[in-house]
N, C-alpha and C positions, 0 to 999 in steps of 0.2 A: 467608300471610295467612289469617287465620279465616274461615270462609264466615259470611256477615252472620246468619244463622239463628243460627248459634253465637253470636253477638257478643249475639245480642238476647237470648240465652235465658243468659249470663252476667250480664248487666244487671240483665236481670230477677230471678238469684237475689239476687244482690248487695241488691237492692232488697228483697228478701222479707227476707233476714237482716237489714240494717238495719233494718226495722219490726219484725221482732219481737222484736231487742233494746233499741227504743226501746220498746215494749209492757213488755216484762219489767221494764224497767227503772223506767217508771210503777207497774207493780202489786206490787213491791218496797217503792216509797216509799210507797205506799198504806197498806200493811201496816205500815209501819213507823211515821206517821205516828199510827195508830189508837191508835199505844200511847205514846203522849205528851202529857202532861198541864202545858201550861207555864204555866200561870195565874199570874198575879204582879201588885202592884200595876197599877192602868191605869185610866185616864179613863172606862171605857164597860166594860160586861159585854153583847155584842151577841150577841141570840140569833138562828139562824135559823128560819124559819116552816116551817109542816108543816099537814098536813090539819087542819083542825078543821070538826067538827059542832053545826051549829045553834047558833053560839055554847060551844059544850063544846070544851075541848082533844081530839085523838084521845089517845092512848097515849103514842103519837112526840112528839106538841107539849107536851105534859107533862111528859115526862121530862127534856126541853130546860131547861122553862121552870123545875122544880123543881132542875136543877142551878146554874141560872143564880141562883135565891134562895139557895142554899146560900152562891155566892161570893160574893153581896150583903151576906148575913148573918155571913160572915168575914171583912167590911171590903179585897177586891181593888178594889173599882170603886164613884164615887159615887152611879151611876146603871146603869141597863138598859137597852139599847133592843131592844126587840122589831121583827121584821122579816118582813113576806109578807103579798103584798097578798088580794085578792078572787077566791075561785075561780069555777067560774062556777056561775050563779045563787044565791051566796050572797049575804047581806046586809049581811056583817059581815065584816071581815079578819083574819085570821091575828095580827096586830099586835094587834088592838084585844082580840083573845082571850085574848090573852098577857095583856094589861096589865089585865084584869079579872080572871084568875085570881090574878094577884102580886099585887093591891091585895087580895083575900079572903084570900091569905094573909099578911096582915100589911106588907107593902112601901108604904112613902108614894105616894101616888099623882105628889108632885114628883120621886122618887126616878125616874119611868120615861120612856121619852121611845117615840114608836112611828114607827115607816117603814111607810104602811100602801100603797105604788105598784108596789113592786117584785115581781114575777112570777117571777124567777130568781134566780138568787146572785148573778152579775153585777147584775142592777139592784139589787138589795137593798144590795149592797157599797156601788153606786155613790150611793146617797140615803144610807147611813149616814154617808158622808163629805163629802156636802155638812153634814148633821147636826151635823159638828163641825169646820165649817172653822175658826168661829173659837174652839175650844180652845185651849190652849196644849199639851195633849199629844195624840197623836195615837194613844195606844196604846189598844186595846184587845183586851179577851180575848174569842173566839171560842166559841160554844156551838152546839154541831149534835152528830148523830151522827158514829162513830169515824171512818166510812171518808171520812167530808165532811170531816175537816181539812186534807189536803193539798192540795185544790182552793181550796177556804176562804182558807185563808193567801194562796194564790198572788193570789186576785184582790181581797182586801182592798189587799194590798202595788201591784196595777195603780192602787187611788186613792189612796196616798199615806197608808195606813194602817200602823199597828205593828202586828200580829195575834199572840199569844198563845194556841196552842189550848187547850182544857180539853176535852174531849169529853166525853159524859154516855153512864155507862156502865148504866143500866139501861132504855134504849129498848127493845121488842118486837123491834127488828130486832138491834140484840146479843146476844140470846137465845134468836135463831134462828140456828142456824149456815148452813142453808141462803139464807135471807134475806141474812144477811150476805155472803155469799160472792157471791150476786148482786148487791148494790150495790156491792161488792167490785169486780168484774170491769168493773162501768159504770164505776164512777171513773176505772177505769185507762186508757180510752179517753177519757176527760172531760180528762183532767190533762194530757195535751200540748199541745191544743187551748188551754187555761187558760193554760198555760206561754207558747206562742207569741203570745196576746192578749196580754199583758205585758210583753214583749220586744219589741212594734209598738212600744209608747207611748214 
């Protein structure tokens, strides 16, 4: 028989190699996800939110919001909705930012629909899809940074959503290799967490 010392300190490796092939195996799909562009007809072109200034998109919410016009303007989706709520002491929401820039560039202002509540991805997801409960299609295409589609999908899919990624490829953070690399690395500990919400339900 093992002395228990041994028994506890095999367990324990066991347990290490298990996490960090579940690790590895998260920041594989991360990576692989980034580079996936599945856009295709669908009911909603849904962006996510990102920092914005005094009423100004930052960089990040920009790049979202102009790719999100691009698939508008290619006939994927009849409508937008923009998502992310009030950071703190702002005035104005993430949402409402989005949907004043798309209307200055040309976008009908019926074309846009906004979730101005939701604070995280999960809450965002989760008002988007009350948004369209009563659609008849459930699909829509996903707009955020690269390395955000794989959590993205996962938790759009927890309310009963069809998620299609498109990612926008000229954010400040994709043209930072460094930048990327570290939102890279969060994801990858983001997306089991993600994973296992979803698997509750």
């Amino acid at each position: 028989m093992l002395p228990r010392r041994t028994t506890w300190v095999r367990i324990g490796v066991t347990l290490g190699v298990f996490v960090l092939g579940v690790w590895l195996v998260s920041l594989v799909s991360v990576v692989a996800w980034e580079r996936r562009d599945n856009a295709r007809p669908a009911a909603a072109i849904v962006v996510l939110g990102a920092a914005q200034y005094v009423g100004r998109p930052s960089p990040v919410l920009r790049a979202r919001i102009d790719h999100a016009i691009q698939l508008w303007r290619r006939g994927f989706a009849p409508r937008i909705i923009f998502t992310g709520g009030f950071g703190t002491r702002d005035t104005t929401s993430e949402a409402a930012v989005g949907q004043h820039y798309a209307v200055k560039q040309g976008i009908p202002p019926s074309s846009i629909l906004i979730e101005n509540s939701g604070r995280t991805t999960m809450q965002s997801m989760e008002q988007v899809a009350m948004l369209m409960k009563n659609e008849p299609s459930r699909k829509v295409i996903l707009v955020s940074d690269p390395f955000h589609m794989l959590r993205l999908a996962i938790t759009a899919r927890k309310f009963g959503l069809t998620p299609y990624t498109s990612p926008t490829r000229t954010s400040p953070i994709s043209m930072s290799r460094r930048e990327e690399l570290r939102y890279m690395l969060a994801e990858s500990f983001k997306v089991p967490i993600a994973f296992l919400q979803e698997r509750r339900e």
